[in-house]
C-alpha positions as CSV (number, residue, x, y, z in Angstrom):
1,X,143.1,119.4,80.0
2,X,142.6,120.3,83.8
3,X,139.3,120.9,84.9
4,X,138.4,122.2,88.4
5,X,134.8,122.7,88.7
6,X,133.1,124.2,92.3
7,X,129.8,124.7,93.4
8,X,127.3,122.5,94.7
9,X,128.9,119.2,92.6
10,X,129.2,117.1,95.7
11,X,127.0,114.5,96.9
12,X,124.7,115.4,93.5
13,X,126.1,112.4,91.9
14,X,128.8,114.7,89.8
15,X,131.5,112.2,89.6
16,X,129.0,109.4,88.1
17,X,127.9,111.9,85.5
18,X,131.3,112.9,84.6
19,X,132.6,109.3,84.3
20,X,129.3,108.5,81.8
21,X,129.9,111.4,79.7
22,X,133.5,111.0,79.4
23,X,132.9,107.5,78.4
24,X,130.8,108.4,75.5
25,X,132.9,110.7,73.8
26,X,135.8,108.6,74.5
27,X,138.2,110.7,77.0
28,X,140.7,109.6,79.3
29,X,141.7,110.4,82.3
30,X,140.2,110.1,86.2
31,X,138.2,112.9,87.9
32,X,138.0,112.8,91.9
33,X,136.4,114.7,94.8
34,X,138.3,117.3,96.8
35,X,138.1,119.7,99.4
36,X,137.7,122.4,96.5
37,X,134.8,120.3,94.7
38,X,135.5,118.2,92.0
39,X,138.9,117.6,89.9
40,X,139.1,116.6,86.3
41,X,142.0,114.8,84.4
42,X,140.7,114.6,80.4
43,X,142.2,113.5,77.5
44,X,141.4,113.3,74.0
45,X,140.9,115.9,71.0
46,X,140.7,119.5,71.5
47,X,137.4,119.5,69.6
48,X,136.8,116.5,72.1
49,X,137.8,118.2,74.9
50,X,135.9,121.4,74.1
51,X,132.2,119.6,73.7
52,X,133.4,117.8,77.0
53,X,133.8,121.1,78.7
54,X,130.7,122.2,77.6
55,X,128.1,119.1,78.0
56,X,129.9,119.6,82.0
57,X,127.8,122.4,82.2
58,X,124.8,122.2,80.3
59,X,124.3,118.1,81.1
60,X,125.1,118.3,84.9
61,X,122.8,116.6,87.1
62,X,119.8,118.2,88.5
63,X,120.9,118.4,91.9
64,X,124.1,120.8,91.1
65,X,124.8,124.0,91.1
66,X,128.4,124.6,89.1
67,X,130.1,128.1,91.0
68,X,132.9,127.9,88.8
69,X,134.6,125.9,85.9
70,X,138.5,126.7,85.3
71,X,140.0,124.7,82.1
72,X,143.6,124.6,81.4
73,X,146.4,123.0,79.4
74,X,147.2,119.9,80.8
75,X,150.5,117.4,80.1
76,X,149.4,113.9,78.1
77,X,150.4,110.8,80.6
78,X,150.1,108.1,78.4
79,X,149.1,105.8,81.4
80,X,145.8,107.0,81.1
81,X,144.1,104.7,78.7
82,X,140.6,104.9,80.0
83,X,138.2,107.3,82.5
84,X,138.1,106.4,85.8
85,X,136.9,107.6,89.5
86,X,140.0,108.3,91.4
87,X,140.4,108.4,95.6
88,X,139.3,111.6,97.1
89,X,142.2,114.6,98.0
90,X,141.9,114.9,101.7
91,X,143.0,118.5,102.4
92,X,141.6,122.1,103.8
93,X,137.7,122.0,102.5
94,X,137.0,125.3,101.0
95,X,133.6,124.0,99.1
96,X,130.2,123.8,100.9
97,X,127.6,120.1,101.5
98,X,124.6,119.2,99.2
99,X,121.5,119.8,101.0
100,X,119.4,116.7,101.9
101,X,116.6,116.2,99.1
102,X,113.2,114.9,99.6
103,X,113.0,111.1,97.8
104,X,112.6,111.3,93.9
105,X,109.9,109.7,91.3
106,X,112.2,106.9,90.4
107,X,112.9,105.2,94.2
108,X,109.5,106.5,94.9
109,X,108.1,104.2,92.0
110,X,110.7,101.2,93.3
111,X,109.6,101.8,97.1
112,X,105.6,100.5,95.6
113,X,106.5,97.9,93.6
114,X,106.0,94.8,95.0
115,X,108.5,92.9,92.5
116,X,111.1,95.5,93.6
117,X,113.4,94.5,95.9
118,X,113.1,98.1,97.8
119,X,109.8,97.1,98.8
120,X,108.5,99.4,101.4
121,X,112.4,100.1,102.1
122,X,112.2,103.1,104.5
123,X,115.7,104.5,103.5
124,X,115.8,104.0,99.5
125,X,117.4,106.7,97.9
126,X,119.8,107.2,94.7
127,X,122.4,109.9,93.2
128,X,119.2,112.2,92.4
129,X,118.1,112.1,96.3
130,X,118.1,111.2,99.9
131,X,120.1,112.9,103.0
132,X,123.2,114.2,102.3
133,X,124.1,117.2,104.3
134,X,122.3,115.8,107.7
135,X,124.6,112.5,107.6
136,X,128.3,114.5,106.0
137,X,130.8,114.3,109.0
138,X,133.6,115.3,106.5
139,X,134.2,116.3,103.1
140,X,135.4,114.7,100.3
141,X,131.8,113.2,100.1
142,X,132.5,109.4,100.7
143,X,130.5,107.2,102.4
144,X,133.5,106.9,104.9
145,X,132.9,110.3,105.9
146,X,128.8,110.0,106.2
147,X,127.2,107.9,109.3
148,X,126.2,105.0,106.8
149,X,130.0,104.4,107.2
150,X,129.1,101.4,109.9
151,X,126.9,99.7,107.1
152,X,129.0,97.7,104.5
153,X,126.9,96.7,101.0
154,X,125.3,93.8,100.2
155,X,126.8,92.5,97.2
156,X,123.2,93.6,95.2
157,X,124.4,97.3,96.3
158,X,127.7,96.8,96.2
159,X,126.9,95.8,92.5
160,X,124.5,99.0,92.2
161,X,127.3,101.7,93.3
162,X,130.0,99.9,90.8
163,X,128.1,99.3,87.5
164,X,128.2,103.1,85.6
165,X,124.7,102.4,84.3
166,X,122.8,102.3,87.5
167,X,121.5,104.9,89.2
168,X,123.0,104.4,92.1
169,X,126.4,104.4,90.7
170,X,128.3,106.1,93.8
171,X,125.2,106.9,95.5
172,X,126.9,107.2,98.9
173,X,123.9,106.2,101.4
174,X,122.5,103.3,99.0
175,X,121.5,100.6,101.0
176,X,118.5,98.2,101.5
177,X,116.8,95.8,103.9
178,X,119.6,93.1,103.9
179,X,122.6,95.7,104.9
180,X,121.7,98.7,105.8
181,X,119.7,101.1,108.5
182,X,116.2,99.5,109.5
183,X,113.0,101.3,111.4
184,X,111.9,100.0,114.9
185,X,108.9,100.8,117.2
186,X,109.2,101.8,121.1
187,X,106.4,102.5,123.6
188,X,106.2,105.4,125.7
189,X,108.9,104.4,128.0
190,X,111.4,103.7,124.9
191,X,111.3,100.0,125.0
192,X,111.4,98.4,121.7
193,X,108.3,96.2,120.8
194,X,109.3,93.4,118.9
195,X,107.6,91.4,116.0
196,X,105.6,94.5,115.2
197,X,105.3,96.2,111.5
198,X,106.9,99.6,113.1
199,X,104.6,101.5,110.3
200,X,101.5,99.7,111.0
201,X,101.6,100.1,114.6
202,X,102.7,103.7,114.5
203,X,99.6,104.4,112.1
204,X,97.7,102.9,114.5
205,X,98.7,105.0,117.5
206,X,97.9,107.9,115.3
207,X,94.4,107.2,114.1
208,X,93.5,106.3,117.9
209,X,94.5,109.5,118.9
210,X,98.0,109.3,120.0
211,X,101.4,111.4,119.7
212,X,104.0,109.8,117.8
213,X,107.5,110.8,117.8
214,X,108.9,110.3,114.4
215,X,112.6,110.2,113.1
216,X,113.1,111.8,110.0
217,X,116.1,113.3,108.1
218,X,117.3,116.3,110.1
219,X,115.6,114.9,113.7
220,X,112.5,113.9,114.8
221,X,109.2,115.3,114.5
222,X,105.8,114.7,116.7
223,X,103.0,113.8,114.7
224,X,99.3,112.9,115.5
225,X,96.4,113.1,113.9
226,X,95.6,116.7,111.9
227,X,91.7,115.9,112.2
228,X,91.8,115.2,115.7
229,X,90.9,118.4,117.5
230,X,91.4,116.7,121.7
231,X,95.2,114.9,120.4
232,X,96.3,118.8,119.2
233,X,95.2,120.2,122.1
234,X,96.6,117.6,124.3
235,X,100.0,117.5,122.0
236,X,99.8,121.5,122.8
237,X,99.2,121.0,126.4
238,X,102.2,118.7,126.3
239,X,104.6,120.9,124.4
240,X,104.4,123.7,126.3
241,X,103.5,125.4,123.0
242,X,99.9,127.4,123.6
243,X,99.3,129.3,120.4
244,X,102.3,129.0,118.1
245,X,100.9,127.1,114.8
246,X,101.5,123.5,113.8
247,X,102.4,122.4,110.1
248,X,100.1,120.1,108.4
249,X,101.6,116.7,106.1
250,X,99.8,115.5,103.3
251,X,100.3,113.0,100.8
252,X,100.1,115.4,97.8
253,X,98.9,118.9,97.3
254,X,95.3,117.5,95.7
255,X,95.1,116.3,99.7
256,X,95.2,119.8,100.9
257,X,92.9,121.5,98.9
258,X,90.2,120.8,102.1
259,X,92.3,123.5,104.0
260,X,94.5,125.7,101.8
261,X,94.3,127.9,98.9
262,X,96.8,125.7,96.4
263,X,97.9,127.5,93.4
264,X,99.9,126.2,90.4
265,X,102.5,127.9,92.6
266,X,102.4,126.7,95.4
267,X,102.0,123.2,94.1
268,X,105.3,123.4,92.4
269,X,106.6,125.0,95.7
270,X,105.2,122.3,97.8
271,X,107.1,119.7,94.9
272,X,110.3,121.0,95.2
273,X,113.4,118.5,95.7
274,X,113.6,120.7,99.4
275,X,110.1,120.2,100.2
276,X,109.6,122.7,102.7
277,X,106.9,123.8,104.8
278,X,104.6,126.3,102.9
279,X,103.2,129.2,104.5
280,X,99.1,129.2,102.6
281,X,96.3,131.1,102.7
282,X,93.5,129.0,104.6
283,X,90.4,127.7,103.0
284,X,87.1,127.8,104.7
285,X,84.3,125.2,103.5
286,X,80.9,125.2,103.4
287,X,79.9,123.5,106.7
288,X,83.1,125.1,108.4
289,X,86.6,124.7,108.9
290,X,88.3,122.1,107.1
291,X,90.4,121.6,110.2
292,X,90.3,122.2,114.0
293,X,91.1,125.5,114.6
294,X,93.7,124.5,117.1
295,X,96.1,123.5,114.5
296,X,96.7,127.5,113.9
297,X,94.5,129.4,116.6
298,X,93.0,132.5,114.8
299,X,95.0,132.7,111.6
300,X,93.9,132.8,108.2
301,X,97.3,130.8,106.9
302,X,98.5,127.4,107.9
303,X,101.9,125.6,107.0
304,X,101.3,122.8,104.5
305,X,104.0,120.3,103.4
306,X,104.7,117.2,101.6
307,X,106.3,114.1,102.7
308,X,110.4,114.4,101.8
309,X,111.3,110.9,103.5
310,X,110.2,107.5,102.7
311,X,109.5,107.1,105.9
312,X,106.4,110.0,105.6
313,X,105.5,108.3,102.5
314,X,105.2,104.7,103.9
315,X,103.0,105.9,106.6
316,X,100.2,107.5,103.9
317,X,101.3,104.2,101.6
318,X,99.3,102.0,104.4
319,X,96.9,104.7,105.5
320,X,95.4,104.2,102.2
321,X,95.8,100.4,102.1
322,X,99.1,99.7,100.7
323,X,98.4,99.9,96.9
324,X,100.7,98.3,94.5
325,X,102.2,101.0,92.3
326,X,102.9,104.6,92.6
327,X,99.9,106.1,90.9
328,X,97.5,106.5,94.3
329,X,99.7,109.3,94.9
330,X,97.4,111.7,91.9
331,X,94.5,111.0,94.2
332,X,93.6,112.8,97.2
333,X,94.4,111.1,100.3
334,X,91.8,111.7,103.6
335,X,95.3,111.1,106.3
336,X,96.3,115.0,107.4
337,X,99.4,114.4,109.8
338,X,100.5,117.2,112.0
339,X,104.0,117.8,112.0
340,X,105.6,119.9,114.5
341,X,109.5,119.7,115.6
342,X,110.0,117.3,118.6
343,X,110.9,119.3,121.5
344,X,109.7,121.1,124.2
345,X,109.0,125.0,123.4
346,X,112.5,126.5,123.5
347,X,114.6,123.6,123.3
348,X,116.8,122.4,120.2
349,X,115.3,120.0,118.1
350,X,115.4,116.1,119.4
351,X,117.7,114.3,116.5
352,X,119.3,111.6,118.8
353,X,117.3,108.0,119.8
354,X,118.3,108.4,123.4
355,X,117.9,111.8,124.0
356,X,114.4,111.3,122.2
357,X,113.4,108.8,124.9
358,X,114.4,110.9,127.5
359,X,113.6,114.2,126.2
360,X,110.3,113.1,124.9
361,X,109.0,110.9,127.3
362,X,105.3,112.2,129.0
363,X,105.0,113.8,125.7
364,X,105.2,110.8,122.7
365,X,102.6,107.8,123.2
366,X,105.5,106.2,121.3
367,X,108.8,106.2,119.0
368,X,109.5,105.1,115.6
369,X,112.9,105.4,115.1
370,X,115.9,104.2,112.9
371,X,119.7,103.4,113.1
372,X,121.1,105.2,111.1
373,X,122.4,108.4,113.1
374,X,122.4,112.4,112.0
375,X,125.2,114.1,112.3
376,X,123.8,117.6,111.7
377,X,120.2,118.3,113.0
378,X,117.9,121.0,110.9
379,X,115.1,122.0,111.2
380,X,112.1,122.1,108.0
381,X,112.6,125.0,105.8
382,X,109.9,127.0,106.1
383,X,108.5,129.4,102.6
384,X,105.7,132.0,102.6
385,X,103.3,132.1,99.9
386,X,101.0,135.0,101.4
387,X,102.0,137.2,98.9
388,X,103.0,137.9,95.4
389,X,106.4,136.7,95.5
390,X,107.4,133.5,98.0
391,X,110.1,134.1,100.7
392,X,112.0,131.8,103.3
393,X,111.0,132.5,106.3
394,X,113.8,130.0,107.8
395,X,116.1,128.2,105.9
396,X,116.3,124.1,107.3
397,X,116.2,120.8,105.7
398,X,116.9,121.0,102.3
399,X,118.0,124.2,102.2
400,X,121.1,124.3,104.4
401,X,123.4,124.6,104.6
C-alpha cells in the first residue's frame, strides 16, 4: 500500500511516529518527507495494513494536522524486510511549515533538573516543540534546510535523533550546550561581556530599571520591568511609541491574576502550544491598579502572555531563585516583564544580532542574544478575549504561517 498523507505532518515529528507505529504491528517499507508532505511505502496484511491506516489518523502526534490521506494498491518489493526513514524528495513544495511551538512539559521538566544534562539549556526542545517555521529555509524539513544546519551533534544528540525510542528521534533543531547555539550578553554599545551568566546579568539590568533587548524565536523583543512605572515611560519615550499598549509576560496565569480577569478560558488560551498574547479584561485592586497605568494608558484590557521560549522561562527560573524541579511554576511568581516588539514605532521587527545593535542602540541598556539565526521573522500572535467568543487579532508566532 501507498500512502500520501498532507497537512500539517512536517516538522510535528510525523516520520518518528510513523516509523514506531509501523514497527509495532510489524510493517515494512520506508516513509519519507516531500514537497507534498509525507510519503508512505507499507507492507504487510490487509487487515495489517487497514489498522495501520487508521492508527495514522487517530494516533498522529499532537502537533499535526492531517489535510488529506490517499491509500492505494501498491506492488510488494521484497527488498523491503524492515521500516525505515528514507531521504527526503527534493521537488516543487506544494505543502505549507509547522508553526514554531512554545517549549513543552517534558524539556520544560529536563530544562530544571539539575541531573539533566539540559540544565538551564536555553534552546532544548524535542519532536513535540521548539521553532520550526522561524528557522525552515526549505522544505523537505531536514535540519539541512533549517539554520541549525551549521551545528553538527554531539554524539549524546546524535544518539537522541537515531534511537526510535527517544523523543527526540528526528527532532531536527535538537542540540545542547556541548554542540549547538549558546546565549551571550552585550552592553549598550553591542560589545560582548565575557565571563558573565548572560541570564543573571540580564535579570539584573531589568530589576534595576533597565531595557533589555531580548532574542526570542521570531526576533527580538524589549523587555523591562512591568512594575516599574519611570523604565515604561522611558522605554515609551525611547520607542517613539506614546500611547499604543505594551504586553505583559508572566510566568503562569496564577501570576496575572494581580492585573487581569483570568478565566478557565483564558488560562487554557494563555497555555496553548502557540502561546499568544491575550487580549484581558483588566483587574483593579483594592489599593489601586495592579500595574502602572502606563503599561496601557486608559484602557480597561491589557495583553497578557506566557513564556513560549526557554529563554523567557530561564529568566523567571532565576528571578525566583533557581529552584530545582519544575513544580514552582503552580505558584504565583512576583517578576511581570513587559514585552513589546523591538523596533522603533513603524519599523519591522529587529530579528538579526547586528541590525539589533545598530537598530537598537540609544534604546536597549543591553542585548542578550544567541547564534542561532532566524530565517523568517514574526511577530507574537495576538488573541482577544473581550468577548464571548476569542478572535486573532493578528496572526504571528505560532500561528503562521
Amino acid at each position: 500500500m501507498s500512502i500520501r498523507i498532507t497537512g500539517q505532518v512536517q516538522g510535528v515529528g510525523f516520520r518518528p511516529f510513523v516509523y514506531n507505529l509501523a514497527g509495532r504491528l510489524s510493517v515494512c517499507g520506508f516513509v519519507r518527507n516531500d514537497p507534498q508532505g509525507v510519503f508512505i511505502h507499507a507492507q504487510a496484511e490487509s487487515s495489517v495494513l487497514q489498522q495501520f491506516k487508521e492508527r495514522l489518523l487517530h494516533e498522529q502526534p499532537s502537533m499535526s494536522l492531517i489535510e488529506g490521506l490517499k491509500a492505494e494498491p501498491a506492488d510488494v518489493e521484497l527488498k523491503y524486510t524492515a521500516f525505515t526513514i528514507a531521504v527526503s524528495e527534493a521537488g516543487e513544495v506544494q505543502q505549507g511549515v509547522t508553526p514554531d511551538a512554545s517549549v513543552c512539559q517534558a524539556c520544560l521538566a529536563e530544562l530544571f533538573d539539575p541531573k539533566d544534562r539540559r540544565y538551564k539549556y536555553p534552546f532544548i526542545n524535542c519532536t513535540n516543540c521548539g521553532p520550526r517555521y522561524s528557522l525552515i529555509t526549505a522544505l523537505p524539513y531536514d535540519r539541512a534546510h533549517t539554520t541549525m544546519r551549521v551545528f553538527a551533534q554531539c554524539q549524546l544528540c546524535s544518539d537522541e535523533y537515531n534511537t526510535s525510542s527517544n523523543r527526540r528521534f528526528h527532532a531536527q533543531p535538537n542540540a545542547c550546550a556541548e554542540c549547538g547555539p549558546s546565549l551571550s550578553f552585550h552592553n549598550h554599545a553591542g560589545e560582548q561581556i565575557l565571563s558573565c551568566d548572560p541570564i543573571a546579568e540580564t535579570l539584573a539590568l531589568i530589576q534595576q530599571g533597565g531595557v533589555m533587548a531580548v532574542k526570542g524565536i521570531g526576533g527580538f523583543h524589549l523587555v523591562c520591568d512591568a512594575r516599574n512605572d519611570e523604565a515604561i515611560k522611558r522605554l515609551r519615550e525611547l520607542k517613539h511609541r506614546e500611547a499604543k499598549p505594551f504586553a505583559v509576560m508572566a510566568a503562569n496565569p496564577d501570576s496575572l491574576n494581580s492585573v487581569v480577569r483570568v478565566t478557565p478560558q483564558i488560562k487554557q488560551r494563555l497555555q496553548g502550544m502557540d502561546a499568544p498574547i491575550v487580549l484581558c479584561p483588566r483587574t483593579y485592586l483594592e489599593d489601586g491598579e495592579g500595574l502602572p497605568d502606563a503599561i496601557a494608558p486608559g484602557l480597561a484590557w491589557l495583553g497578557v502572555m506566557l513564556p513560549h521560549s526557554p529563554i523567557h522561562y530561564l529568566l523567571f527560573h532565576k528571578a525566583a531563585g533557581e529552584p530545582a524541579g519544575s513544580s514552582w511554576l503552580d505558584e504565583p511568581q512576583d517578576l511581570l516583564l513587559v514585552m513589546t516588539s523591538a523596533n522603533r514605532s513603524g519599523n519591522p521587527l529587529v530579528f538579526e544580532n547586528p541590525l539589533a545593535f545598530k537598530q537598537l542602540a540609544g534604546i536597549a541598556d543591553g542585548f542578550l542574544v544567541h547564534d542561532r539565526d532566524i530565517q523568517t521573522r514574526s511577530d507574537d500572535s495576538v488573541i482577544s478575549a473581550m468577548g464571548s467568543e476569542q478572535s486573532i487579532v493578528r496572526r504571528g508566532r505560532g500561528l503562521s504561517p
